[in-house]
mmCIF entry with sequence, helices, sheets and N, C-alpha, C, O atoms, coordinates in Angstrom:
data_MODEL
# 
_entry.id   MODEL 
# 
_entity.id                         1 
_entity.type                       polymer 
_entity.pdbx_number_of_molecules   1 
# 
_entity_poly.entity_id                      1 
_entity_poly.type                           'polypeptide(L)' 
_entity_poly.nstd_linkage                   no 
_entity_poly.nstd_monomer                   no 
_entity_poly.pdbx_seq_one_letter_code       
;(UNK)(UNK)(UNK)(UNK)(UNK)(UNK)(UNK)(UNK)(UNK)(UNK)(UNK)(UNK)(UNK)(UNK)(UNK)(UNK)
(UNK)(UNK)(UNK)(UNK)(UNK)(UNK)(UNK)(UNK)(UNK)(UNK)(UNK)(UNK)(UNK)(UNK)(UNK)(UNK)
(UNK)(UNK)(UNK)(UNK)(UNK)(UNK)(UNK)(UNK)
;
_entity_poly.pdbx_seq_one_letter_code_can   XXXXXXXXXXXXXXXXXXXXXXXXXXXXXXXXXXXXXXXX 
_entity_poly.pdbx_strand_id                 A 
# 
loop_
_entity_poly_seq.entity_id 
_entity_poly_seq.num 
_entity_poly_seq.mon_id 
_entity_poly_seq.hetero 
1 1  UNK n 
1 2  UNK n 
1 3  UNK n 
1 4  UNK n 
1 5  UNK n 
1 6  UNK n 
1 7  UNK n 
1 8  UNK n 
1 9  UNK n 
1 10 UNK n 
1 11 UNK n 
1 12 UNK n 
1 13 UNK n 
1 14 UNK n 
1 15 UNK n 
1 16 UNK n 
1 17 UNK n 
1 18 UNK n 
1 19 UNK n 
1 20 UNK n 
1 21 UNK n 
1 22 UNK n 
1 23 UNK n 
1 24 UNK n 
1 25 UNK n 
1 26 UNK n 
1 27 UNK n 
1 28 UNK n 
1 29 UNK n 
1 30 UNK n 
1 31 UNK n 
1 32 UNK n 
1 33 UNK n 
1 34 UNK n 
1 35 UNK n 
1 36 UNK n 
1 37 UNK n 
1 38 UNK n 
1 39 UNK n 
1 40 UNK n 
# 
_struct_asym.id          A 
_struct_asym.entity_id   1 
# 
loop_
_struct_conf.conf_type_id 
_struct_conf.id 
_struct_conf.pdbx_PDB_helix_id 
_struct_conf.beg_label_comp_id 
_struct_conf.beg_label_asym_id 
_struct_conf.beg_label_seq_id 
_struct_conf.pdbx_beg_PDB_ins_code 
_struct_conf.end_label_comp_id 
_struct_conf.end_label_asym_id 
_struct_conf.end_label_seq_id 
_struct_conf.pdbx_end_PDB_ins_code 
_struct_conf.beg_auth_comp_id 
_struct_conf.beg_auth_asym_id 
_struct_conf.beg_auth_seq_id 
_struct_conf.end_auth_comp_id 
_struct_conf.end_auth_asym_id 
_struct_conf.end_auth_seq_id 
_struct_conf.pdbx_PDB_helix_class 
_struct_conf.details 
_struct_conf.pdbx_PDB_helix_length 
HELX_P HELX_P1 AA1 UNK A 2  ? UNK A 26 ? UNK A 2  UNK A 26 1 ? 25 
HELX_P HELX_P2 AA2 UNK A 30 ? UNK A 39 ? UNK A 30 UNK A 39 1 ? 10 
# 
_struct_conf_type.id          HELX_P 
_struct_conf_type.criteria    ? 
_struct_conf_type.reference   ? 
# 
loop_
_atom_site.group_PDB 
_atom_site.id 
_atom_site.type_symbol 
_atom_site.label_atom_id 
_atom_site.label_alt_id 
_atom_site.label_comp_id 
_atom_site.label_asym_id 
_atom_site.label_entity_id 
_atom_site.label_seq_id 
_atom_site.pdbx_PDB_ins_code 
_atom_site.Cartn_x 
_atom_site.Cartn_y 
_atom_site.Cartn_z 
_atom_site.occupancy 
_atom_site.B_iso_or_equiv 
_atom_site.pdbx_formal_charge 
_atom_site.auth_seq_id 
_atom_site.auth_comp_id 
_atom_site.auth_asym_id 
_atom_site.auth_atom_id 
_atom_site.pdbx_PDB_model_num 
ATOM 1   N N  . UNK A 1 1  ? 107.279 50.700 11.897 1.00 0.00 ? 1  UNK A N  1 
ATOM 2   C CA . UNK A 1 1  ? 108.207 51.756 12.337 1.00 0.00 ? 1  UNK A CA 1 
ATOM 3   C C  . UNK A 1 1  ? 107.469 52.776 13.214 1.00 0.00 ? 1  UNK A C  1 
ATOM 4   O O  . UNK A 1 1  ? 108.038 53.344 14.146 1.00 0.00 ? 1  UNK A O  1 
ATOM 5   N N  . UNK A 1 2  ? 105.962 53.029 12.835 1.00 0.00 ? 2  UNK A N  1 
ATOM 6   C CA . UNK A 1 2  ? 105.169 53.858 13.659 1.00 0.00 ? 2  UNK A CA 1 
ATOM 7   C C  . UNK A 1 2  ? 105.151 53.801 15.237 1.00 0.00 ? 2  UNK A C  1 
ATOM 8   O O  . UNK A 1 2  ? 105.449 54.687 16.039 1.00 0.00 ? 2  UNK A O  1 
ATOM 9   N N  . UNK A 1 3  ? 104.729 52.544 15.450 1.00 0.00 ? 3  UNK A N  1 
ATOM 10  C CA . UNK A 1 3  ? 104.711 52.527 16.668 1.00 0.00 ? 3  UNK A CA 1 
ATOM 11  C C  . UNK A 1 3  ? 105.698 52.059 17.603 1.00 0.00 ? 3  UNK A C  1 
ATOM 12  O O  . UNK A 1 3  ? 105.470 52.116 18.812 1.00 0.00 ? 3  UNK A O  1 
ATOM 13  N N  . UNK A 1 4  ? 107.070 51.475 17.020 1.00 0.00 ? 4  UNK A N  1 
ATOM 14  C CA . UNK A 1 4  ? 108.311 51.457 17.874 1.00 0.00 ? 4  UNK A CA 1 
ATOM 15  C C  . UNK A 1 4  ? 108.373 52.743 17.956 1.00 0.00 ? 4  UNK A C  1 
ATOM 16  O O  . UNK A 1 4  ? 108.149 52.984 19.142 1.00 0.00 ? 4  UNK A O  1 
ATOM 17  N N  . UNK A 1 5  ? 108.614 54.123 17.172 1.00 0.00 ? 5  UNK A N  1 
ATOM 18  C CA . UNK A 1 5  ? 108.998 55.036 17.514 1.00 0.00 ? 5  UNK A CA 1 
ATOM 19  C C  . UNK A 1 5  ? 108.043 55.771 18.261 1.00 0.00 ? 5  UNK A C  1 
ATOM 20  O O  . UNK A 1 5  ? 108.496 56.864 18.602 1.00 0.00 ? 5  UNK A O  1 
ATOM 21  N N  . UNK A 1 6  ? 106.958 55.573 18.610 1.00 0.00 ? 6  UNK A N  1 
ATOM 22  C CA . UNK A 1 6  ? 105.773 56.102 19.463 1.00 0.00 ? 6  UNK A CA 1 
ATOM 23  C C  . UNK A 1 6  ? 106.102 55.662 20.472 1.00 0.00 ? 6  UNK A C  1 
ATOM 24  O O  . UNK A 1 6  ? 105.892 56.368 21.458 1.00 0.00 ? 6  UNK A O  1 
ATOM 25  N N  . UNK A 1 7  ? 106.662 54.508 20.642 1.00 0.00 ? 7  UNK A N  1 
ATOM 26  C CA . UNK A 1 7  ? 106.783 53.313 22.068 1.00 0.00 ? 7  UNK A CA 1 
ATOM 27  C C  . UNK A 1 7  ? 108.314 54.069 22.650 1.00 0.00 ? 7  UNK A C  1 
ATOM 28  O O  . UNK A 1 7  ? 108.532 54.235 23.850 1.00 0.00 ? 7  UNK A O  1 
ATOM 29  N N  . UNK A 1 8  ? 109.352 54.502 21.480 1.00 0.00 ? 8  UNK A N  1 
ATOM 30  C CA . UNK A 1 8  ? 110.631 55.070 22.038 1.00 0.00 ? 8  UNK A CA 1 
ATOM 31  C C  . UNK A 1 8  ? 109.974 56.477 22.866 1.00 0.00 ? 8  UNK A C  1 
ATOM 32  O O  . UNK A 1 8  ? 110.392 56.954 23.922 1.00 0.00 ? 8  UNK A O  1 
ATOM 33  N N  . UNK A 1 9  ? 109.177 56.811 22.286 1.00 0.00 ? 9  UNK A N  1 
ATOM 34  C CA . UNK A 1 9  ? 108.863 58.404 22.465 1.00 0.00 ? 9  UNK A CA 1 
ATOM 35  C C  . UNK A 1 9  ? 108.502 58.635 24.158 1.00 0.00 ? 9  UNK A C  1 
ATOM 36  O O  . UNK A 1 9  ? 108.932 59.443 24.980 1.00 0.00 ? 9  UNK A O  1 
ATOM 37  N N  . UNK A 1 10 ? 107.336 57.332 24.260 1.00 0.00 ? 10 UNK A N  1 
ATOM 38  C CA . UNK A 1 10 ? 106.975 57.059 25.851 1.00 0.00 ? 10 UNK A CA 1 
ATOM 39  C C  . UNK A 1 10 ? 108.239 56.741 26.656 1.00 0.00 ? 10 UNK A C  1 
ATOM 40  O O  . UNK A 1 10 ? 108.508 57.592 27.504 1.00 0.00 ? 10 UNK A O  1 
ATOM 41  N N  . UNK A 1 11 ? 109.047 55.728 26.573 1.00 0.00 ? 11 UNK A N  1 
ATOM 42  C CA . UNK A 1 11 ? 109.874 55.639 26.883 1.00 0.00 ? 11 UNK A CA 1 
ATOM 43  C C  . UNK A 1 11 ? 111.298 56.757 27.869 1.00 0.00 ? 11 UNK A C  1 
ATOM 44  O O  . UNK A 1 11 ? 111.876 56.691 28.954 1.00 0.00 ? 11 UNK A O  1 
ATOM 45  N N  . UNK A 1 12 ? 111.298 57.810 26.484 1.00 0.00 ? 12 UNK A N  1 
ATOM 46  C CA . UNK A 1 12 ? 111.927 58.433 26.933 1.00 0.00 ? 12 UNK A CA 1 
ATOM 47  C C  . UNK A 1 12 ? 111.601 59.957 27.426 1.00 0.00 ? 12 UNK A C  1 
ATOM 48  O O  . UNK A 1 12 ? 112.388 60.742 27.954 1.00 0.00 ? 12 UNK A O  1 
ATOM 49  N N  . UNK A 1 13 ? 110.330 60.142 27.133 1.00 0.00 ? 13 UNK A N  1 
ATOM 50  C CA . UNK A 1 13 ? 108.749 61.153 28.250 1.00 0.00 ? 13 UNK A CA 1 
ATOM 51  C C  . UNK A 1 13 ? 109.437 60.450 30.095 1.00 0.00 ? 13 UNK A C  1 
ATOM 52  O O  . UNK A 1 13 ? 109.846 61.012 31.110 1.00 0.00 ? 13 UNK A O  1 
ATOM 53  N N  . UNK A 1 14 ? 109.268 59.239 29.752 1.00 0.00 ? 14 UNK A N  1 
ATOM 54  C CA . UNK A 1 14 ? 109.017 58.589 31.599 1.00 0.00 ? 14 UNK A CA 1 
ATOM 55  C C  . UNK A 1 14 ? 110.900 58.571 31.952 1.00 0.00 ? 14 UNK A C  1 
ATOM 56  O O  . UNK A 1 14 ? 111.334 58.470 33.100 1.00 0.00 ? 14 UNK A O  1 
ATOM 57  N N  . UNK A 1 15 ? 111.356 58.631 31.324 1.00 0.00 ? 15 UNK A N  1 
ATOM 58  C CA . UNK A 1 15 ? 112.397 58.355 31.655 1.00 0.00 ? 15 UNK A CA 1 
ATOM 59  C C  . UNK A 1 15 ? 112.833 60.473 32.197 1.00 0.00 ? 15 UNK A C  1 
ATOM 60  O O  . UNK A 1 15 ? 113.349 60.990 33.187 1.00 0.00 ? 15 UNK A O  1 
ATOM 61  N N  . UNK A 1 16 ? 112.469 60.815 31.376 1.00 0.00 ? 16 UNK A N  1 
ATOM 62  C CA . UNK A 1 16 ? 112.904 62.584 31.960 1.00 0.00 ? 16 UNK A CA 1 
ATOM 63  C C  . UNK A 1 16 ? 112.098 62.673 32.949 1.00 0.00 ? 16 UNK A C  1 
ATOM 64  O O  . UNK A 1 16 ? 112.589 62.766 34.074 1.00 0.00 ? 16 UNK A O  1 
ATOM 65  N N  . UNK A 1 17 ? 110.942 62.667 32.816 1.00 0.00 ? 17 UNK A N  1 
ATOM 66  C CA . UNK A 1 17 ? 109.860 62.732 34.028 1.00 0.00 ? 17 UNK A CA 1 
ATOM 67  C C  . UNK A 1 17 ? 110.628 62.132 35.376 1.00 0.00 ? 17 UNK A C  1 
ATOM 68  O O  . UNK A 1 17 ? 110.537 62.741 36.442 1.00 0.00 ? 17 UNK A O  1 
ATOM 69  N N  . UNK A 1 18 ? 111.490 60.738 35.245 1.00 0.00 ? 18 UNK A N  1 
ATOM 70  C CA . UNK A 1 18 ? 111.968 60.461 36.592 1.00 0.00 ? 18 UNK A CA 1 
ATOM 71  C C  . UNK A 1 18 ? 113.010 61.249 36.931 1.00 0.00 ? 18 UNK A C  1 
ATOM 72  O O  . UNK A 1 18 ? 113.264 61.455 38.118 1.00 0.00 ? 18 UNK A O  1 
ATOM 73  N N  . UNK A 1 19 ? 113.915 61.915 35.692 1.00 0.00 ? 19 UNK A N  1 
ATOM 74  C CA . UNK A 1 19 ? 115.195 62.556 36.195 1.00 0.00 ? 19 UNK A CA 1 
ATOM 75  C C  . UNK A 1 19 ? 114.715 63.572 36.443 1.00 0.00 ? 19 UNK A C  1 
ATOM 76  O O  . UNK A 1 19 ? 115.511 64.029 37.263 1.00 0.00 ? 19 UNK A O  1 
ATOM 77  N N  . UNK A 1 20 ? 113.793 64.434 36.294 1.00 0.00 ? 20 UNK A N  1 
ATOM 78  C CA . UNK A 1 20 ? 113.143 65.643 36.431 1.00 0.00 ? 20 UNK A CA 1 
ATOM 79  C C  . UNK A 1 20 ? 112.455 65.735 37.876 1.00 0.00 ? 20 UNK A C  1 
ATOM 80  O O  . UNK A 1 20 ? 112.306 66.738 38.575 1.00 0.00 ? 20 UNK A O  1 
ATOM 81  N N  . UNK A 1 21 ? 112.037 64.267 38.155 1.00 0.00 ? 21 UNK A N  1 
ATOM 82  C CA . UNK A 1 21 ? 111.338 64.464 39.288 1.00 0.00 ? 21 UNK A CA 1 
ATOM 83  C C  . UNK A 1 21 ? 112.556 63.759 40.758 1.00 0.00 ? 21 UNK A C  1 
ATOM 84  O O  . UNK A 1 21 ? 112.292 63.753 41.960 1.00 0.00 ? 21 UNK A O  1 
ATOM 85  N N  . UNK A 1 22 ? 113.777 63.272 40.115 1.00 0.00 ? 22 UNK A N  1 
ATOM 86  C CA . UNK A 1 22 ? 115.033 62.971 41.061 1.00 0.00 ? 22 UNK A CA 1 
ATOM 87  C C  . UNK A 1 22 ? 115.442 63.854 41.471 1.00 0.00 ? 22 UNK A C  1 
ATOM 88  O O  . UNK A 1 22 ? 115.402 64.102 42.676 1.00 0.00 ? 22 UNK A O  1 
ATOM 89  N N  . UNK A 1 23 ? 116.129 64.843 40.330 1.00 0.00 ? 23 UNK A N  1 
ATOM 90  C CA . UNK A 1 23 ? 116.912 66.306 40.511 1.00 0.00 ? 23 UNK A CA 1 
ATOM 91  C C  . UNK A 1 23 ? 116.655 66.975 41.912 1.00 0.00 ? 23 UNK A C  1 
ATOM 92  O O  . UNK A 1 23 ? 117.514 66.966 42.794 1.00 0.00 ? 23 UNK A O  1 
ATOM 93  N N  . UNK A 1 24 ? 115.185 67.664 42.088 1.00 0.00 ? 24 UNK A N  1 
ATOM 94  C CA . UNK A 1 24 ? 114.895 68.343 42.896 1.00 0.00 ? 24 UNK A CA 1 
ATOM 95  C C  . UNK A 1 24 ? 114.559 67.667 44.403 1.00 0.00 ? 24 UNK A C  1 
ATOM 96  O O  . UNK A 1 24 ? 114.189 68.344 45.362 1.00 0.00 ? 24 UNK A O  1 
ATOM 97  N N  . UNK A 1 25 ? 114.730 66.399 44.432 1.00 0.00 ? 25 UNK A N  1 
ATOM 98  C CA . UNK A 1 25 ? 114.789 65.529 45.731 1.00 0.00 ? 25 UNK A CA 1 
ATOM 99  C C  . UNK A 1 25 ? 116.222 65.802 46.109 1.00 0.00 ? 25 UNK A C  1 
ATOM 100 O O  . UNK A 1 25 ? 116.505 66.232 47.227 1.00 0.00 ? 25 UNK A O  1 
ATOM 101 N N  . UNK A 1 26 ? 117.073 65.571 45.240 1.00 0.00 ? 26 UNK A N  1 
ATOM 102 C CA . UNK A 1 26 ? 118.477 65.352 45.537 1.00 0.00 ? 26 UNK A CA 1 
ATOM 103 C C  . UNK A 1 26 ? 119.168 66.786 45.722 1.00 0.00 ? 26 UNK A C  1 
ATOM 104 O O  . UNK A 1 26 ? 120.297 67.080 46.113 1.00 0.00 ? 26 UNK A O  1 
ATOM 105 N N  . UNK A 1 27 ? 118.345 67.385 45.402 1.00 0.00 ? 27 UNK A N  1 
ATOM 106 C CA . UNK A 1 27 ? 119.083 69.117 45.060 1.00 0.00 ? 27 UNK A CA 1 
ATOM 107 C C  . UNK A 1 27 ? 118.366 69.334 46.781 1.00 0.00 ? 27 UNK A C  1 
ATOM 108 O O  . UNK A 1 27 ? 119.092 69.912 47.590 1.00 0.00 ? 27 UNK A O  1 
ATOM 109 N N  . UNK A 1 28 ? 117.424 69.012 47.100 1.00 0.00 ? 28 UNK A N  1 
ATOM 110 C CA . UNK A 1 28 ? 116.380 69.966 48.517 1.00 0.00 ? 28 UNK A CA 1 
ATOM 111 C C  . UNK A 1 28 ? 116.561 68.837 49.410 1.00 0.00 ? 28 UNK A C  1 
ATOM 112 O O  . UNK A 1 28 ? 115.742 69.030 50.309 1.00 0.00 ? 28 UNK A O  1 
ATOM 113 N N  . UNK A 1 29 ? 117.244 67.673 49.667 1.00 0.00 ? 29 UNK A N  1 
ATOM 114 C CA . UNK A 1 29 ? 117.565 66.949 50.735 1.00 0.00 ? 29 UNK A CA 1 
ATOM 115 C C  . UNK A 1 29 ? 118.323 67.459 51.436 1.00 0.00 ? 29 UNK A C  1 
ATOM 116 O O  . UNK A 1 29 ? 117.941 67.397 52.604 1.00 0.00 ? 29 UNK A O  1 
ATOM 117 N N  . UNK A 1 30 ? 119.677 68.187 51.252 1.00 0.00 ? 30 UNK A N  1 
ATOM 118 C CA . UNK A 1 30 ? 120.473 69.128 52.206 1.00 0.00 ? 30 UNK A CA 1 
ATOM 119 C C  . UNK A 1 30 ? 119.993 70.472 52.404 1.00 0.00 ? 30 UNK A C  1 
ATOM 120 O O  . UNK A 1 30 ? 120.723 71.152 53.125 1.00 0.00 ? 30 UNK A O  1 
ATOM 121 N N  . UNK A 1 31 ? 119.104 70.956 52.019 1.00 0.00 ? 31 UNK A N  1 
ATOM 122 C CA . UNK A 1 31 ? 118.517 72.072 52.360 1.00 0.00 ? 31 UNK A CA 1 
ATOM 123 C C  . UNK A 1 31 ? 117.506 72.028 52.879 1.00 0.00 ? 31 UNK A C  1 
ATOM 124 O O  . UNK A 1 31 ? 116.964 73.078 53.222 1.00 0.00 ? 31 UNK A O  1 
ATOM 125 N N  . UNK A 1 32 ? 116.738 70.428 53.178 1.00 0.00 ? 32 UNK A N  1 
ATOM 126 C CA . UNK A 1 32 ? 115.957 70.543 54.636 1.00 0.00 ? 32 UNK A CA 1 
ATOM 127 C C  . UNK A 1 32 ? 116.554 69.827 55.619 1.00 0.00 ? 32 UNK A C  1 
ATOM 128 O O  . UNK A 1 32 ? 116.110 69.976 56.757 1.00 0.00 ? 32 UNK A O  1 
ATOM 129 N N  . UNK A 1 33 ? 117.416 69.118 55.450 1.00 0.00 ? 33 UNK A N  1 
ATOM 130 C CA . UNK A 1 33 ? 118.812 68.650 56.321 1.00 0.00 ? 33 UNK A CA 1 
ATOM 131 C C  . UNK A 1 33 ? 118.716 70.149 57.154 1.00 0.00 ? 33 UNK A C  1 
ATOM 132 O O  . UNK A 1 33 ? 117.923 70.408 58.060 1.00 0.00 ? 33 UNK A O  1 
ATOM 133 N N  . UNK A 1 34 ? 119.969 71.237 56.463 1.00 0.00 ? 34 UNK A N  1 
ATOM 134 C CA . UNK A 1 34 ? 120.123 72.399 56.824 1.00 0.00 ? 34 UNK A CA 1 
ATOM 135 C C  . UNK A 1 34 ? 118.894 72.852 57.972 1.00 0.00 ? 34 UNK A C  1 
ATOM 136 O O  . UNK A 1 34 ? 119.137 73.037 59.165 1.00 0.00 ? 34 UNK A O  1 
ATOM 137 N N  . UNK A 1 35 ? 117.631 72.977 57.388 1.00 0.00 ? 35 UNK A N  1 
ATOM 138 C CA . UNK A 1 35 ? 116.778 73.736 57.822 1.00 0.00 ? 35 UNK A CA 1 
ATOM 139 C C  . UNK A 1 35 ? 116.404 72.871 59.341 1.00 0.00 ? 35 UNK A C  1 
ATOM 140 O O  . UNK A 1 35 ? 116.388 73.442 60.431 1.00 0.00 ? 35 UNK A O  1 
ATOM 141 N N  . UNK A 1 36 ? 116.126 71.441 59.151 1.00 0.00 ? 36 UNK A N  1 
ATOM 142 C CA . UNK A 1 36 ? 115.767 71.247 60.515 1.00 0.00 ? 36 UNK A CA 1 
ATOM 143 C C  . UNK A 1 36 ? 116.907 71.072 61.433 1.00 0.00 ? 36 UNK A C  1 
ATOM 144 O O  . UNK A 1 36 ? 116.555 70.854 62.592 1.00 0.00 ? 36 UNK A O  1 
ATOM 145 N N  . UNK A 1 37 ? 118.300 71.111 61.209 1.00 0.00 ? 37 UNK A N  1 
ATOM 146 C CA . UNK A 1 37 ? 119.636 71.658 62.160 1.00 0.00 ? 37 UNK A CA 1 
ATOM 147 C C  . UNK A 1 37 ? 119.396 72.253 62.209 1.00 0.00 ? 37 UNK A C  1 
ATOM 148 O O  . UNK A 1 37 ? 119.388 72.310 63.439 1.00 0.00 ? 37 UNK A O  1 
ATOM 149 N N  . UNK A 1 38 ? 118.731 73.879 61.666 1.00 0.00 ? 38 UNK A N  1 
ATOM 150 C CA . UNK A 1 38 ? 118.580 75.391 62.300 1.00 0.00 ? 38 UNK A CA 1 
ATOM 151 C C  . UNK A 1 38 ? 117.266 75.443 63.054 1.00 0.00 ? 38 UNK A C  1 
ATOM 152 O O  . UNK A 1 38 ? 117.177 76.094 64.095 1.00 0.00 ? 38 UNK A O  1 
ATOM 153 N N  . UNK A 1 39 ? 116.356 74.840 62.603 1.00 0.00 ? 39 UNK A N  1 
ATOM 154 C CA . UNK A 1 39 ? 114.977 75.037 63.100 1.00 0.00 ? 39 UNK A CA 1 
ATOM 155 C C  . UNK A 1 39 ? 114.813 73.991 64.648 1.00 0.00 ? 39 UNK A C  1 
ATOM 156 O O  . UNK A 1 39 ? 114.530 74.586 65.687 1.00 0.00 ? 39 UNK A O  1 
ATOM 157 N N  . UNK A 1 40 ? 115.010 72.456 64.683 1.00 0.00 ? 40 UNK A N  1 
ATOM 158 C CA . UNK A 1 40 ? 114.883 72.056 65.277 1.00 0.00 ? 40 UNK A CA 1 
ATOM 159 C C  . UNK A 1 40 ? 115.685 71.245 66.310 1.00 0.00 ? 40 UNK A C  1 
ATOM 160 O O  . UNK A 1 40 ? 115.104 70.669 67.230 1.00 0.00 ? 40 UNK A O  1 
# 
């Protein structure tokens, strides 16, 4: 039981880590969209 639930634990560490590290791609893609229509 130890280490399935150690193995769930990694699991779901990498799994936030990707939504954590999606969010702010998807949130700042139209806001450098935006920026290089104003800038360039």
């Amino acid at each position: 039981r130890s280490p399935l639930r150690s193995n769930n634990s990694i699991e779901l560490s990498m799994i936030v880590c990707v939504i954590a590290s999606t969010i702010p791609g998807i949130s700042m893609n139209p806001i450098i969209a935006i920026a290089q229509d104003t800038l360039f």
